[in-house]
NUDODO-782937 format. One line per 8 residues: number of its first residue (from 1); their letters; for each residue x, z, y of N, C-alpha, C, O. Coordinates in pm, whole numbers, plus 50000, padded with zeros to 5 digits. Example, Ala and Ser with C-alpha at 12.3 -4.5 7.8 and 13.67 -1.06 7.14 Angstrom:
BEGIN
1) AS) 51319:50780:49431:51230:50780:49550:51320:50780:49670:51424:50846:49668 | 51285:50708:49775:51367:50714:49894:51290:50787:50003:51341:50804:50114
***
This chain:
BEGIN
1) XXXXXXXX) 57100:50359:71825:57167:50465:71752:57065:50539:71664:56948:50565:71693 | 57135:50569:71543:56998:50671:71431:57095:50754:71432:57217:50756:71441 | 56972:50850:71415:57022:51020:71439:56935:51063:71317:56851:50987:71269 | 56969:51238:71249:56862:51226:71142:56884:51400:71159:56999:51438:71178 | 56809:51469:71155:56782:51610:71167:56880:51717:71193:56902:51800:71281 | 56948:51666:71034:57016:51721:71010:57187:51738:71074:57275:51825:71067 | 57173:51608:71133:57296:51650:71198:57365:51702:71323:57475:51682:71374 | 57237:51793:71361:57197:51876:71466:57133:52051:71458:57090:52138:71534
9) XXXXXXXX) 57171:52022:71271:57135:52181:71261:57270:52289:71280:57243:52409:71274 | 57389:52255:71298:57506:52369:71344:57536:52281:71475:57600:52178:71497 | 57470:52356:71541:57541:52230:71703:57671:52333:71768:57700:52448:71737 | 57732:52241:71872:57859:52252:71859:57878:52250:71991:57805:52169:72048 | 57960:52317:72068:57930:52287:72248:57999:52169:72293:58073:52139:72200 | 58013:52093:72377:58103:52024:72433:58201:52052:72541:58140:52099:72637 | 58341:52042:72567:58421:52083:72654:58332:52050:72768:58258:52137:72815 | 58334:51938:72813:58279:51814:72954:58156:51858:72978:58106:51854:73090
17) XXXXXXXX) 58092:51907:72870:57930:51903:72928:57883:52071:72849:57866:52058:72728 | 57873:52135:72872:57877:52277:72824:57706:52321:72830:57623:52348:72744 | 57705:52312:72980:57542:52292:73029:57529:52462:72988:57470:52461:72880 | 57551:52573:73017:57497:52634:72998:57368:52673:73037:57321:52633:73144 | 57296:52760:72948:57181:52797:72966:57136:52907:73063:57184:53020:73066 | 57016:52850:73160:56977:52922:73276:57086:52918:73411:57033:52949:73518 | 57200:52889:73414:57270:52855:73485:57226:52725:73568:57167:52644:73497 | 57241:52687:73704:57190:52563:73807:57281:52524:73878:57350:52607:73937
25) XXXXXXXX) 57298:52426:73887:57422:52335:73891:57383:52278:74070:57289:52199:74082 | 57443:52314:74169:57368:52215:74296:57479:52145:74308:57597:52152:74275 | 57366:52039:74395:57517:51935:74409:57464:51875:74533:57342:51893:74532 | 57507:51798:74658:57526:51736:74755:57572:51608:74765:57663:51564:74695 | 57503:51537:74861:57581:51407:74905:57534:51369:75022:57425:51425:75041 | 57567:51296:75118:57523:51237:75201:57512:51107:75210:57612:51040:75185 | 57401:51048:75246:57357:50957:75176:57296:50845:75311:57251:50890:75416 | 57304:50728:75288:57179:50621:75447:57106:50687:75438:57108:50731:75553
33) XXXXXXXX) 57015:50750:75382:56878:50846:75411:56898:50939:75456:56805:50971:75530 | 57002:51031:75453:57057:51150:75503:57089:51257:75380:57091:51206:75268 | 57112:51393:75389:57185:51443:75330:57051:51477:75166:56930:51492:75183 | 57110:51479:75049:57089:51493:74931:57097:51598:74854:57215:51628:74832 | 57028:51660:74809:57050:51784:74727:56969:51788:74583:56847:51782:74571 | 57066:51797:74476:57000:51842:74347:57061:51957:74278:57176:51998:74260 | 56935:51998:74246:56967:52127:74129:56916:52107:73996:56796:52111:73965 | 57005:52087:73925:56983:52051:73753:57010:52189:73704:57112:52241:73751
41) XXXXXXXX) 56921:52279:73598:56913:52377:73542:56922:52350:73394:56843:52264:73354 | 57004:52407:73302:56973:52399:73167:56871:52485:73145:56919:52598:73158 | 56744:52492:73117:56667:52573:73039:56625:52642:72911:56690:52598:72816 | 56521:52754:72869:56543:52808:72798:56463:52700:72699:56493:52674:72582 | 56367:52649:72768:56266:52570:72676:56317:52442:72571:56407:52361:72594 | 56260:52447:72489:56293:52311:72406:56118:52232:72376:55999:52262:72393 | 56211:52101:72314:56111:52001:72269:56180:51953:72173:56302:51938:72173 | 56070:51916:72048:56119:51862:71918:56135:51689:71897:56053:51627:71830
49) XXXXXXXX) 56222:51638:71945:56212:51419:71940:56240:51427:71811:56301:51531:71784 | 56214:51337:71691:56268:51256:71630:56343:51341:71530:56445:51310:71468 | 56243:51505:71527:56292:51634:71449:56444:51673:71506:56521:51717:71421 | 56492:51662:71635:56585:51730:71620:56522:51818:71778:56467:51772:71878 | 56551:51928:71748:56525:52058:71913:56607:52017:71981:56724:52010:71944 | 56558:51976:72116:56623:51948:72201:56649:52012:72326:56539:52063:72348 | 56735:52047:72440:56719:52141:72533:56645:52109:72638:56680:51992:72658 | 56545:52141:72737:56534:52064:72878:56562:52128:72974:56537:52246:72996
57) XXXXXXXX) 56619:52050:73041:56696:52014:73131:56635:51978:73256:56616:51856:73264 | 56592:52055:73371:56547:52022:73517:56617:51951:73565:56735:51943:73534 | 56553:51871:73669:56690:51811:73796:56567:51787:73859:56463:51732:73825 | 56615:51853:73981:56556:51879:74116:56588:51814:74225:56677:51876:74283 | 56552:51703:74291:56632:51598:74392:56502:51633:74557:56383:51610:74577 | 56625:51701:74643:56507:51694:74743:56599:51616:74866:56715:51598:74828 | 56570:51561:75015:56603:51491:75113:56609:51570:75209:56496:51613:75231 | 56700:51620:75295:56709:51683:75422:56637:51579:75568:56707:51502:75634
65) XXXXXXXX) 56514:51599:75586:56510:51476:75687:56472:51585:75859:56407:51683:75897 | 56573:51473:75915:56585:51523:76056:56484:51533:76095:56457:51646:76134 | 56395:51448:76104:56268:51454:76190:56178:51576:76169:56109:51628:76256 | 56188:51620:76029:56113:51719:76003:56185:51852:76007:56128:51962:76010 | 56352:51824:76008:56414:51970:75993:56378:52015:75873:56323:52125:75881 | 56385:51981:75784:56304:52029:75647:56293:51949:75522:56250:51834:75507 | 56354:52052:75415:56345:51963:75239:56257:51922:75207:56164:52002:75200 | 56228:51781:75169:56136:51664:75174:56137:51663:74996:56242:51599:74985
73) XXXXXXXX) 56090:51692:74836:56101:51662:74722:56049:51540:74714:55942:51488:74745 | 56177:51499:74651:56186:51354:74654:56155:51282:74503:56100:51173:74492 | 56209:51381:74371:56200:51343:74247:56228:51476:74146:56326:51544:74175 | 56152:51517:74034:56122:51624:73940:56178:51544:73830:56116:51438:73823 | 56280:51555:73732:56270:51536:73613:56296:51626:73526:56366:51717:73569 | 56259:51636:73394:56340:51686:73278:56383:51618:73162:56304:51580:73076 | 56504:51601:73155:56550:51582:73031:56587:51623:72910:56649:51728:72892 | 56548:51539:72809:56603:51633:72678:56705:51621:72594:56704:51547:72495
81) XXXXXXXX) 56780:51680:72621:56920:51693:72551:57010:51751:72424:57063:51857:72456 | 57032:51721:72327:57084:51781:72210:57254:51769:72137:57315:51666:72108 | 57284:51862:72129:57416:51896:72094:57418:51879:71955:57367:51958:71876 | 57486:51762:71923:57504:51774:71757:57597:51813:71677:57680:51865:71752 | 57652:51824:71521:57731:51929:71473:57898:51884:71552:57997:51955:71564 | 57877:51749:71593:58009:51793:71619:58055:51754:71733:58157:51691:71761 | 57955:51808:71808:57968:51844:71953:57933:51745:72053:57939:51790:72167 | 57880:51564:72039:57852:51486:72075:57681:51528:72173:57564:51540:72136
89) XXXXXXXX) 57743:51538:72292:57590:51533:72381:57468:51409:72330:57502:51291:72335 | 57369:51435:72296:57269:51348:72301:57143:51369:72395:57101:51475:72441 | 57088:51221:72414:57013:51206:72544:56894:51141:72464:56912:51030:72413 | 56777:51205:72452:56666:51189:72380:56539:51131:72440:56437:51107:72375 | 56563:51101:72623:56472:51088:72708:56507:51153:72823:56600:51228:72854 | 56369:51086:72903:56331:51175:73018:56162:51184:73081:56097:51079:73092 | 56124:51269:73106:55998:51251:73177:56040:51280:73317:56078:51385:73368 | 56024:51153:73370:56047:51152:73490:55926:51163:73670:55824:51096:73660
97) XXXXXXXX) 55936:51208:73752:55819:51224:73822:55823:51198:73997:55753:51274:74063 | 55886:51116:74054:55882:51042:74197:55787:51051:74274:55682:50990:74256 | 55815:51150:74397:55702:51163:74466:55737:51039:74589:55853:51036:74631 | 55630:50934:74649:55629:50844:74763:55570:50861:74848:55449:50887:74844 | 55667:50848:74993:55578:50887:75103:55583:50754:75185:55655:50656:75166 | 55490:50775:75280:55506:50637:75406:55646:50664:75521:55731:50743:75481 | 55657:50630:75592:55734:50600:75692:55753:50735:75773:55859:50784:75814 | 55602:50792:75789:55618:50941:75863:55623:51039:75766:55562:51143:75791
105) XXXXXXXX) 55679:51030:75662:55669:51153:75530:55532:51213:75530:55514:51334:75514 | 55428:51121:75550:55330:51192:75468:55283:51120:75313:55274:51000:75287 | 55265:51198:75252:55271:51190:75114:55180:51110:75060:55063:51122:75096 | 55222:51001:74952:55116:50900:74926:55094:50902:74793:54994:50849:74745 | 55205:50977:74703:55142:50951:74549:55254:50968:74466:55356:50937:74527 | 55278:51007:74343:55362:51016:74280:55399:50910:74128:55319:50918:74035 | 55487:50843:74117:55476:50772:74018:55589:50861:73895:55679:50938:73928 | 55558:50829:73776:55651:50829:73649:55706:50735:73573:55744:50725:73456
113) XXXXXXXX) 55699:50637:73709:55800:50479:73609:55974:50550:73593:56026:50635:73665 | 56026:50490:73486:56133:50523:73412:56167:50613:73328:56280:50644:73290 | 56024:50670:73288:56010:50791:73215:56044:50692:73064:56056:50571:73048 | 56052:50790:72983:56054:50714:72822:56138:50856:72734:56212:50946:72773 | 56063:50808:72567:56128:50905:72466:56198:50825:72364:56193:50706:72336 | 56263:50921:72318:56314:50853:72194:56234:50798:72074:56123:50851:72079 | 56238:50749:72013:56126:50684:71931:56007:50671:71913:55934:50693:71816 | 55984:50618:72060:55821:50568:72143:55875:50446:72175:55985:50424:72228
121) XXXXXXXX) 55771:50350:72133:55740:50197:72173:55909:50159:72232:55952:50147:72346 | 55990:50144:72075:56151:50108:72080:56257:50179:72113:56375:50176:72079 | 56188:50250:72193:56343:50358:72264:56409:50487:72135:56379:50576:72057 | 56540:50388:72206:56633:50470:72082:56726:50584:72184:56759:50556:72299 | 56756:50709:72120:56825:50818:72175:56980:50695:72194:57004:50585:72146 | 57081:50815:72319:57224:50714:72341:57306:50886:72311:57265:50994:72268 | 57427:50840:72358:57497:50960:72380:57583:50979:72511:57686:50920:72543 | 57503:51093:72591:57562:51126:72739:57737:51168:72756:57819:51123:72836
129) XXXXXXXX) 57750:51254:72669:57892:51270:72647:57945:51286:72526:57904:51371:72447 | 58050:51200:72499:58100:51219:72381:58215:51386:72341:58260:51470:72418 | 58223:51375:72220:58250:51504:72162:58400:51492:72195:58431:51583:72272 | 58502:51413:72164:58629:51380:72161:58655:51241:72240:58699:51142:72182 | 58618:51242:72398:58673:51126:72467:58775:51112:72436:58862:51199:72421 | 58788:50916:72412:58911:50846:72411:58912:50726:72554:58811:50660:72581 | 59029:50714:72626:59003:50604:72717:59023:50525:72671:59111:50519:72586 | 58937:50412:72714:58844:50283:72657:58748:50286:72572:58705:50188:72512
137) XXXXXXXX) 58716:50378:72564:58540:50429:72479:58433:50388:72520:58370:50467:72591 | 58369:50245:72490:58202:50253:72570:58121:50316:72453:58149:50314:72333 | 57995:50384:72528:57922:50432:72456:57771:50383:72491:57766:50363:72613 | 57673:50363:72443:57535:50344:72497:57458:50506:72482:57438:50584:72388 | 57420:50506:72683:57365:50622:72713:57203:50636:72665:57138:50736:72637 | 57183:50558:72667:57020:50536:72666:56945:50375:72629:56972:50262:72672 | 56881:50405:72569:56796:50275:72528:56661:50253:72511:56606:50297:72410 | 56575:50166:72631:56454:50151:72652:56433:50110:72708:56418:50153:72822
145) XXXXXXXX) 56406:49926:72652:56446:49794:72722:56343:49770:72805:56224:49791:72782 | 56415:49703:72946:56395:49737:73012:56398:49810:73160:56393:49788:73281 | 56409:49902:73072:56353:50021:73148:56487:50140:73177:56500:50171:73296 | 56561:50190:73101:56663:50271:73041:56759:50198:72964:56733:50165:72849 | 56848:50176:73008:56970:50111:72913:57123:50152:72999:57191:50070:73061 | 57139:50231:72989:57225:50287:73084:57398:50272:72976:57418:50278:72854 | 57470:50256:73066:57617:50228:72972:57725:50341:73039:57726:50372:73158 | 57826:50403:72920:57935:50477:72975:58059:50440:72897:58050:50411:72778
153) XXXXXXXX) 58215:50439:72984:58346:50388:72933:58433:50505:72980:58432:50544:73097 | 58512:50560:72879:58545:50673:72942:58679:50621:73019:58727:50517:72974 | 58746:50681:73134:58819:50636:73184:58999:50671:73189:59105:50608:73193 | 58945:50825:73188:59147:50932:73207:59050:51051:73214:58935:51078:73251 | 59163:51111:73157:59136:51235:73076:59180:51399:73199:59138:51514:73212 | 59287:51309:73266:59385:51434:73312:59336:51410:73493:59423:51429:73578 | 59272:51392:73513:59235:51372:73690:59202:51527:73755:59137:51621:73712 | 59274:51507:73869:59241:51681:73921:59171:51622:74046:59191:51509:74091
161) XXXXXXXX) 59084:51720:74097:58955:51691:74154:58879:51815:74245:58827:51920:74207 | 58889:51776:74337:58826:51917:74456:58735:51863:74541:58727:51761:74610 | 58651:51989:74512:58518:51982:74579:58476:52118:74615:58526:52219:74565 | 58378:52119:74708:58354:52253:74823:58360:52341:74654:58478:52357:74623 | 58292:52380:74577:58307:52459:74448:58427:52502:74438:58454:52621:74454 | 58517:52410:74410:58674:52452:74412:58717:52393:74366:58645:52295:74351 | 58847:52377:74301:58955:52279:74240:59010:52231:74079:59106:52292:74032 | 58963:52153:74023:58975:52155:73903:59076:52034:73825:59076:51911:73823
169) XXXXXXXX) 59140:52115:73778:59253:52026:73665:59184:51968:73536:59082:52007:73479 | 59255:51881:73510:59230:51813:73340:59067:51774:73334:58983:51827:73262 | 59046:51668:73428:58897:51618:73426:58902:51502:73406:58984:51424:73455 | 58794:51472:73316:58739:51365:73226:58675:51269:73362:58631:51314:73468 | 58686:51144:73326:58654:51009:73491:58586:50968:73384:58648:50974:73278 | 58466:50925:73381:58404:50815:73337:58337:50714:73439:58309:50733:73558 | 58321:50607:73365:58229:50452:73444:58076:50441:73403:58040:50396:73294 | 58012:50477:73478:57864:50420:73410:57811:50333:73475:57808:50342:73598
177) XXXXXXXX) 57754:50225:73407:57637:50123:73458:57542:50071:73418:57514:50146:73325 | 57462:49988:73418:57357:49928:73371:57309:49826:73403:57241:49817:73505 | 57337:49704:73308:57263:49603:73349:57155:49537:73405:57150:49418:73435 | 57061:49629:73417:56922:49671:73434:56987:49612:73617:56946:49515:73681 | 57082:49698:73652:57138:49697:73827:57252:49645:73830:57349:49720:73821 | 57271:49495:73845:57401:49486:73829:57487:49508:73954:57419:49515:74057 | 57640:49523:73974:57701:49582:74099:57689:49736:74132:57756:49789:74221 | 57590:49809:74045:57621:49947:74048:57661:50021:73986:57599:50060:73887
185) XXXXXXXX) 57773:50067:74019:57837:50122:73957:57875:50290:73940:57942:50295:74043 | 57881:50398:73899:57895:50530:73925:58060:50571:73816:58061:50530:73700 | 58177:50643:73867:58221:50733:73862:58203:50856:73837:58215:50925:73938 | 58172:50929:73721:58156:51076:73695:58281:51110:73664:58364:51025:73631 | 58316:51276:73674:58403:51388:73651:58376:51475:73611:58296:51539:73678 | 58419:51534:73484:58370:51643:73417:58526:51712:73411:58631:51654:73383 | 58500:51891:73455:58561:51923:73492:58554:52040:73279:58457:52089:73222 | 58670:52037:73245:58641:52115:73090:58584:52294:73163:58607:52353:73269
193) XXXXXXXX) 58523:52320:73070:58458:52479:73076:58336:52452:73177:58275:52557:73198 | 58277:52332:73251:58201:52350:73336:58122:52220:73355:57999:52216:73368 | 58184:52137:73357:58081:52023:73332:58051:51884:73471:58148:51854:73541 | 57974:51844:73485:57996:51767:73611:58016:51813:73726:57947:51907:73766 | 58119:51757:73808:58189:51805:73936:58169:51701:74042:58139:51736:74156 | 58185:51584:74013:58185:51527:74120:58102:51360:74053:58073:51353:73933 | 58079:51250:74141:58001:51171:74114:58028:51073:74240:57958:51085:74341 | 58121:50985:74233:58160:50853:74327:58023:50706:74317:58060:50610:74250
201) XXXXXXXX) 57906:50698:74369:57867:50592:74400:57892:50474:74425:57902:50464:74547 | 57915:50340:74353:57920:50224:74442:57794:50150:74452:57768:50089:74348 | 57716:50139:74535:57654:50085:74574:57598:49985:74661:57481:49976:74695 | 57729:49882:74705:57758:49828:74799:57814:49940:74950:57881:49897:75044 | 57770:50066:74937:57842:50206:74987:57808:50299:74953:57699:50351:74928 | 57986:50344:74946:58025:50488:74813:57930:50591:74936:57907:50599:75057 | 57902:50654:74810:57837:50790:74813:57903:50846:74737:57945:50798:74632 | 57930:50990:74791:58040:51070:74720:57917:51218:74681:57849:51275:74766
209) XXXXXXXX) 57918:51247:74537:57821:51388:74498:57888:51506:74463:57965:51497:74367 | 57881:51575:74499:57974:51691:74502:57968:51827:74416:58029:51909:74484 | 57941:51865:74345:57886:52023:74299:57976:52131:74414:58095:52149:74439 | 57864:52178:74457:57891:52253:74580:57853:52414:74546:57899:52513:74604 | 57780:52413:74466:57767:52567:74404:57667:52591:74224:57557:52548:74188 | 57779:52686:74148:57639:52711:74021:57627:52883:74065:57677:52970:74136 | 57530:52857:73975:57469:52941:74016:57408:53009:73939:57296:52967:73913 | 57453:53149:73867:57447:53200:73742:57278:53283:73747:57232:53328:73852
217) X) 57204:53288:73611:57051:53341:73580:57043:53453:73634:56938:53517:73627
***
């Protein structure tokens, strides 16, 4: 996908993905490893890809592990994200940061494989959510062969959907996958005025992700 400056200088919000700023999004799952927790924050900070300002975006992934009774950080990223004039989410990258431990959670090292930017060594920006979903829409999320090539099809528009947060009408289902993994598959829900709600895993076993609380600046 080419993108060009300018068509990111009146940006535009999106119903599905709003992302407000300073606001933190937690979310839950329980998982074979045990229970899951992330907090994705829109932030105040930006970064400039490919001349267009982009927002970043935390996501905070930590592991509840029994043995220790205690949140284990499991993975740091930020992404950079840009709203263009007419309202189409764009996904510009990620610097990504994986911490690995041994068997008894003591800590062995952190890697940044799957990190990548937009127009560094091939990688082209995708688009995370579109401005005006239609069902049967694929879109390419990301591109950085390889490495990042992530795919989305939008699915139904009108799905109502409850989770510990609360109950939401007229939500957007999408399909994402990636060839990169084949057989995995993810279910997202974007709930309008608020943004992702829920997140169905297939992974040979569903994992269900929940937004369980935001959490205003």
């Amino acid at each position: 996908a080419t993108v060009t400056a300018a068509d990111f200088d009146s940006p535009q919000d999106n119903t599905y993905l709003p992302m407000a700023l300073g606001y933190t999004y937690r979310y839950e799952a329980e998982t074979e490893d045990g229970l899951v927790r992330n907090e994705i924050t829109a932030t105040f900070d930006t970064v400039t890809i490919l001349g267009v300002t982009c927002t970043v975006v935390h996501d905070t992934e930590w592991l509840f592990v029994e043995d220790l009774t205690a949140w284990v950080l499991i993975e740091q990223t930020s992404d950079w994200l840009a709203w263009d004039n007419d309202g189409n989410v764009w996904y510009f990258g990620e610097n990504t940061l994986e911490w690995v431990y041994d068997d008894n959670w003591n800590f062995l090292y952190t890697t940044n494989a799957g990190s990548w930017t937009a127009g560094v060594d091939g990688a082209l920006p995708g688009i995370l959510m579109l401005a005006d979903p239609t069902p049967g829409t694929c879109y390419q999320q990301e591109y950085y062969q390889g490495q990042a090539e992530d795919m989305g099809k939008v699915i139904r528009l009108d799905v109502s959907v409850s989770v510990e947060s609360g109950d939401y009408d007229g939500c957007l289902e999408t399909k994402e996958w990636t060839p990169l993994s084949p057989g995995e598959i993810e279910h997202k829900y974007y709930a309008p005025g608020v943004g992702l709600v829920f997140i169905e895993e297939l992974k040979g076993k569903t994992v269900e992700v929940e937004l369980v609380e935001i959490i205003s600046p």
